[in-house]
N, C-alpha and C positions, 0 to 999 in steps of 0.2 A: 133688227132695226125697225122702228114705228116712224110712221109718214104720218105727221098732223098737216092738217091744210084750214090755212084760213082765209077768210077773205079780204081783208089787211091787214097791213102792218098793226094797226091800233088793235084791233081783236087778237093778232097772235101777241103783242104785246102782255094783253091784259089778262091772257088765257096763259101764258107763262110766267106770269108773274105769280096771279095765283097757285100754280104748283109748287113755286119758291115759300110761298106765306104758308101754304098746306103743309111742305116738309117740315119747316122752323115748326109749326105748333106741334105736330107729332114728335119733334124729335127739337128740343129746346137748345140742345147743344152742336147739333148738328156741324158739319163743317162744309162747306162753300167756297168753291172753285170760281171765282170771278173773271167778267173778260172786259173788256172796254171797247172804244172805237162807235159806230152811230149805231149797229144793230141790236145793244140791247136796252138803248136809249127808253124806249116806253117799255118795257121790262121792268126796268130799275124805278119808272115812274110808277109803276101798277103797284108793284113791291111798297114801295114809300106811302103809298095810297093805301092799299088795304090791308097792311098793318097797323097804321094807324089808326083804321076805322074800326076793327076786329081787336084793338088790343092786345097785339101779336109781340112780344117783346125777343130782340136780338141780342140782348144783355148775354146769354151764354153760349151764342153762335162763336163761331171761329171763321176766317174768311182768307185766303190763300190766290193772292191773283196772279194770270196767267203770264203775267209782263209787267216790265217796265222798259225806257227808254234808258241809253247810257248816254251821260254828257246831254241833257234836254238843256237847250237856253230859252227855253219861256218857262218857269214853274208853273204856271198855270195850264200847263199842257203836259205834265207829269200823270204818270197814270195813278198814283196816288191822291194827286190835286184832282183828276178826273172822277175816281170813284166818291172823293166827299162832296163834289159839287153835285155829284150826280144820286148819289144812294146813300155815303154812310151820314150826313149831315140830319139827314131823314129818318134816320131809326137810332136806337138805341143801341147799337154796336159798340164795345170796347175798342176805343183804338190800339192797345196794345192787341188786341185777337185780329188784329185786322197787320196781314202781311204780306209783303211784295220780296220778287225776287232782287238780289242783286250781283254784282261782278268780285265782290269779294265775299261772297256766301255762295258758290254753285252747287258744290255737293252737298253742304248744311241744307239748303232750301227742301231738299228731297225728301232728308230726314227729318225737319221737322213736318213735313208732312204727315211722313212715316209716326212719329211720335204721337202725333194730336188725335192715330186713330184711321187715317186716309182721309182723301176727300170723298165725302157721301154726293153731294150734286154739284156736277161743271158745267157751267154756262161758255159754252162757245158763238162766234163770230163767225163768218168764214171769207179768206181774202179771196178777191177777184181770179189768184191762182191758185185755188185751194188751199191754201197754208190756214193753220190755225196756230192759235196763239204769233207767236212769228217763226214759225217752224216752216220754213222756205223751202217748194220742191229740191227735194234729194235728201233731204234729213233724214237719216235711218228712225225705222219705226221704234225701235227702243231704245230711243235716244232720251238723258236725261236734262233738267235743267242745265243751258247751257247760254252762251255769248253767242250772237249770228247778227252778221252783215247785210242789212237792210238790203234787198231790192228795187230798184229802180220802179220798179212799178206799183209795189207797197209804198213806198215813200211819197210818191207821186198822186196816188191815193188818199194817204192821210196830209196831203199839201192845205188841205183845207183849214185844216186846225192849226196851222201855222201861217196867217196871212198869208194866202195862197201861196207862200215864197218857199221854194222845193230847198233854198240854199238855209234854212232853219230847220229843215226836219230832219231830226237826229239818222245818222248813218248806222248805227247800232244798237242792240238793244237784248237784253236778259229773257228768258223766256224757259218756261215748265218745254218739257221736250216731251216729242211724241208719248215716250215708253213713262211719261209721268203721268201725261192726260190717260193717259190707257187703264192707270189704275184706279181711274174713279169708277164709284160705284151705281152712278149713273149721269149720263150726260145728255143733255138737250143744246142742240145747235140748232141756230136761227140764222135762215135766209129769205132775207125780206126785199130784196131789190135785183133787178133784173140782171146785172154785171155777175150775178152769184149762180146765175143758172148752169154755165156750162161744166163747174167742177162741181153740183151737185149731181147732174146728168154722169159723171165720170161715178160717185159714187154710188148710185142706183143701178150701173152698170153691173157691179159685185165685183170689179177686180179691183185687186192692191196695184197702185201706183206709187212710187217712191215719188215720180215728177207730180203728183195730185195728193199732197199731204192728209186730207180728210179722208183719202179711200184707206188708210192704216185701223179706222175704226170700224168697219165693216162688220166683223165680225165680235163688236162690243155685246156683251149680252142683255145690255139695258141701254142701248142709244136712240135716242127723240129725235129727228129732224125735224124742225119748224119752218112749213113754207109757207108764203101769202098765195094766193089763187091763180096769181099775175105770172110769180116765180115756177109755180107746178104747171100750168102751161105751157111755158118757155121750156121747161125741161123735157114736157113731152113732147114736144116738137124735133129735139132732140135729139129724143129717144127714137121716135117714129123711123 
């Protein structure tokens, strides 16, 4: 595990997106594990920025995201509708390469991962109770794309994005499982806000917690944590 520290949001932003622009030109084809929700907000902006300015073309990337919502009533709060407002609008992406899970594909989803090669870089979020992607404490670590029952405090959470009204935010939703994220080839997680610090504290701890989703990655052989300087603070505090 590698501990990047920044001093904000905006620099961890801008300093991960670049490793995103760097991969695609090394590797044209690359495939990409997406995430949503406000963390990797100036990511996706850095990304959009300095490919454009470098000439970086996503025409033969492939893109594979971590979620979707089931039964959303605003479209525009779909995480599909989220990644093209937010990223693909802005590059040169094939929308056919560009793929989400769903309720009537669970096992397909796995494998066409499997087929396109794996995923080389996953960009993770992480919720206020460790859960990534929407893998809510107690999800077995080799668990695969699967269907899971929103929590009350996830949901509550992303109330935001749904006029703050908690009775619009979808109660369930499709999601890569542990034992998928697991098989990326490298991962970089970003925690840029303060609510995030005590299940990364659980993580730097080094034990596996089935109730702390994130600590299943511990022992990834290439996984990035991205903290702002506000959030490694709070962590060592702690830790202390």
């Amino acid at each position: 595990m590698i501990i990047k520290i920044f001093k904000d949001s905006e620099e961890l932003g801008t300093a991960l997106g670049h490793e995103f622009v760097e991969a695609v030109k090394e590797n044209p084809h690359i495939i990409l594990g997406l995430a949503t929700g406000s963390s990797p907000l100036l990511t996706y902006a850095s990304i959009a920025k300095e490919s454009q300015e470098r000439g970086v073309s996503f025409a033969g990337v492939k893109s594979f995201n971590l979620d979707e919502y089931l039964s959303c009533p605003l479209e525009d709060q779909t995480y599909r509708a989220f990644m093209e407002a937010n990223l693909f609008s802005y590059i040169d992406i094939k929308k056919e390469n560009t793929h989400f899970p769903s309720a009537t594909g669970l096992s397909g989803y796995d494998e066409e991962i499997k087929e396109a090669g794996g995923v080389d870089f996953q960009l993770l979020g992480i919720g206020r109770n460790g859960h990534i992607g929407f893998n809510e404490p107690g999800t077995p670590a080799d668990s695969l794309t699967h269907v899971v029952t929103l929590t009350e405090s996830t949901r509550v959470a992303n109330a935001r994005f749904f006029r703050d009204d908690l009775s619009l935010v979808p109660t369930q939703a499709v999601t890569m499982g542990i034992g998928t994220i697991k098989k990326s080839k490298r991962i970089a997680l970003i925690a840029n806000t303060l609510d995030k610090a005590e299940p990364i504290a659980k993580l730097l701890r080094g034990e596996k917690d089935l109730e702390c989703p994130v600590t299943a990655l511990i022992d990834h052989p290439a996984f990035e944590v991205y903290l702002t300087e506000e959030v490694d603070a709070a962590v060592q505090k702690l830790l202390a």
